[in-house]
BARO-594148 format. One record per residue (C-alpha): residue in three letters; x, y, z. Coordinates in steps of 0.1 Angstrom, whole numbers, plus 5000, padded with zeros to 4 digits. Example, Ala and Ser with C-alpha at 12.3 -4.5 7.8 and 13.67 -1.06 7.14 Angstrom:
% residues 2
ALA512349555078
SER513749895071
This chain:
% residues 235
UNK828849346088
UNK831549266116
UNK830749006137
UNK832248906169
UNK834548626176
UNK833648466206
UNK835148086202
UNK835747826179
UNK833647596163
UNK835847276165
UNK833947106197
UNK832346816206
UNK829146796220
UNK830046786256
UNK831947126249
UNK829147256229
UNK826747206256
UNK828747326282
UNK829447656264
UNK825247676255
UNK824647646292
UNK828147956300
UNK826848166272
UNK822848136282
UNK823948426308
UNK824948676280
UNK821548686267
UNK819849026269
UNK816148996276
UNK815249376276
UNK815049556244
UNK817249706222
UNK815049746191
UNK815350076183
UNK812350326181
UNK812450346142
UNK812750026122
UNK814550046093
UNK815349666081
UNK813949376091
UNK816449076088
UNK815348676085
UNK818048396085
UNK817848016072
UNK819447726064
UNK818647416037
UNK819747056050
UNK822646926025
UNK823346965993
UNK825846905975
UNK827746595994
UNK827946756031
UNK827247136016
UNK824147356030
UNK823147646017
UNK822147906042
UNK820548236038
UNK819748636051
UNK817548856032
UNK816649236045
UNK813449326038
UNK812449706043
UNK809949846069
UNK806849846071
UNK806549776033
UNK808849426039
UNK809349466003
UNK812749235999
UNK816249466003
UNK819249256002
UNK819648855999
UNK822748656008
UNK823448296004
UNK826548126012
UNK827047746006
UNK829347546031
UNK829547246050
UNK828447296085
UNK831247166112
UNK828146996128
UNK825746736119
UNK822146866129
UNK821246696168
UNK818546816187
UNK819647076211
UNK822647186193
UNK821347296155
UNK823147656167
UNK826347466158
UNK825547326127
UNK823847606113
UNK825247976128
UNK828647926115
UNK827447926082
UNK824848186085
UNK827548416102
UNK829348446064
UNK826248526049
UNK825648816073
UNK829348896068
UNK828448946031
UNK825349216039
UNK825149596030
UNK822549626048
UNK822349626086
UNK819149546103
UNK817449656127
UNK816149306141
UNK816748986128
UNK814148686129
UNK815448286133
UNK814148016117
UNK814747826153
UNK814347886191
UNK815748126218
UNK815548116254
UNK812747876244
UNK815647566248
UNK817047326275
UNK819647536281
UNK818147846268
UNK820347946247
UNK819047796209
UNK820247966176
UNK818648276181
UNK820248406213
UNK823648246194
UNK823048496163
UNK822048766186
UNK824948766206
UNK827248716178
UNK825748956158
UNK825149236189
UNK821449276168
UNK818149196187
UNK817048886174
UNK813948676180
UNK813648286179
UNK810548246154
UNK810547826153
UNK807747636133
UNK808147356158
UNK808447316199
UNK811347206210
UNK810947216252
UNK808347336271
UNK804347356271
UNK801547576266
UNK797747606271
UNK794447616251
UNK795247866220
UNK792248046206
UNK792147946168
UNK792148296161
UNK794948496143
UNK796948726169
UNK795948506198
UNK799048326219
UNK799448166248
UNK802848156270
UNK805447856266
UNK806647756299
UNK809447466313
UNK809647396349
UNK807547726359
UNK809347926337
UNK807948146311
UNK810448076281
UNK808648226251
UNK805048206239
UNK802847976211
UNK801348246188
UNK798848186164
UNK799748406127
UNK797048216108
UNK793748126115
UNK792847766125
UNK796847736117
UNK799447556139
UNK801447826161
UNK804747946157
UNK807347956185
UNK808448296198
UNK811148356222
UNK813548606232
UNK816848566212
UNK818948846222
UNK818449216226
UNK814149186230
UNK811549076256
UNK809248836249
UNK806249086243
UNK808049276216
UNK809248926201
UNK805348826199
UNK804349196185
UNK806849156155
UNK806248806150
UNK802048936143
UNK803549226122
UNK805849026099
UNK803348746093
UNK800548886067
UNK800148616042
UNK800948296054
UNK801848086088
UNK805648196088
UNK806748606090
UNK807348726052
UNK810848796060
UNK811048426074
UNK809448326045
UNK811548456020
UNK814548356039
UNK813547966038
UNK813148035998
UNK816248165998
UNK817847866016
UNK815847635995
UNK817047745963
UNK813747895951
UNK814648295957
UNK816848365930
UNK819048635926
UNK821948775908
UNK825348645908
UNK828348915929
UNK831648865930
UNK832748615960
UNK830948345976
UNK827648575985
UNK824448625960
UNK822748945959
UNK819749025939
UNK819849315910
């Protein structure tokens, strides 16, 4: 996959801030999903590993059957310790290799981290999206900004996420009596398509099975076979 080249990663945290806060008005909130879903695309990283080295990771898994496609890991030391507010710049630098590395190209992408649901609204999700011109939704296991009402404790029910008046994504419930996940618009989706894929991906367990395999992945416990370069594909 080509990915754009929109700046460095060499900043400090006043810079990285400042460019969260330029950047937040690139975000596209209406969709661009298109009308038949081919791949479905989950990204994650692993804290360190090796010394300073993470291990981050994309699978593809197919549509509707979200049996697994494609699976890329990549092991590098972020330019970034992780700080609350800025994990886009510890983590998207490495996950943009791995998505370098795919065959595949998906049709929508899922983060393990926010969107528009961040103090500058622009979290790792809108990041990838724009970096990756893919519609991408923020798909986070915990809140970051923001606040939201009583939530029925039934699956498929969700509430909105608002910050100062604003409606910045929404706490949806993909499991029964089970703590929400965080849905907000990355890039390239509006917030009631990012809540319907976040329901249609999550059929097992709390997190979206794509999401789920990608934190595997990341973790070490996906394995797959060994291709030539840096990247790992399974067989």
């Amino acid at each position: 996959m080509k990915i754009r080249q929109l700046h460095g990663w060499d900043l400090s945290i006043a810079e990285a801030r400042d460019l969260q806060t330029s950047l937040a008005s690139q975000v596209l909130r209406e969709s661009r999903v298109p009308a038949t879903v081919e791949y479905i695309a989950a990204a994650d990283i692993s804290g360190a590993l090796r010394g300073e080295e993470a291990l981050g990771a994309v699978v593809v898994c197919a549509w509707p059957s979200l049996e697994l496609a494609e699976v890329r890991t990549i092991r590098k030391r972020p330019p970034m310790p992780y700080m609350p507010g800025l994990l886009s710049f510890r983590e998207t630098p490495v996950l943009v290799e791995a998505f370098e590395q795919l065959t595949l190209t998906p049709d929508l992408v899922l983060v393990d981290g926010h969107g528009v649901a961040h103090p500058r609204r622009f979290g790792i999700a809108c990041h990838l999206g724009l970096l990756l011109q893919i519609p991408t939704i923020g798909c986070a296991k915990s809140l970051l900004v923001g606040q939201f009402g009583n939530l029925d404790r039934k699956r498929g029910a969700w509430t909105e996420l608002t910050d100062h008046g604003e409606v910045i994504g929404a706490a949806v419930r993909t499991k029964k009596d089970v703590t929400p996940i965080f849905a907000s618009i990355g890039w390239g989706v509006d917030l009631p398509l990012a809540i319907h894929w976040v329901l249609a991906t999550a059929r097992r367990v709390r997190l979206p099975e794509p999401a789920r395999l990608a934190h595997a992945a990341a973790s070490g416990r996906l394995f797959v076979g060994l291709r030539p370069g840096k990247s790992e594909q399974m067989n």
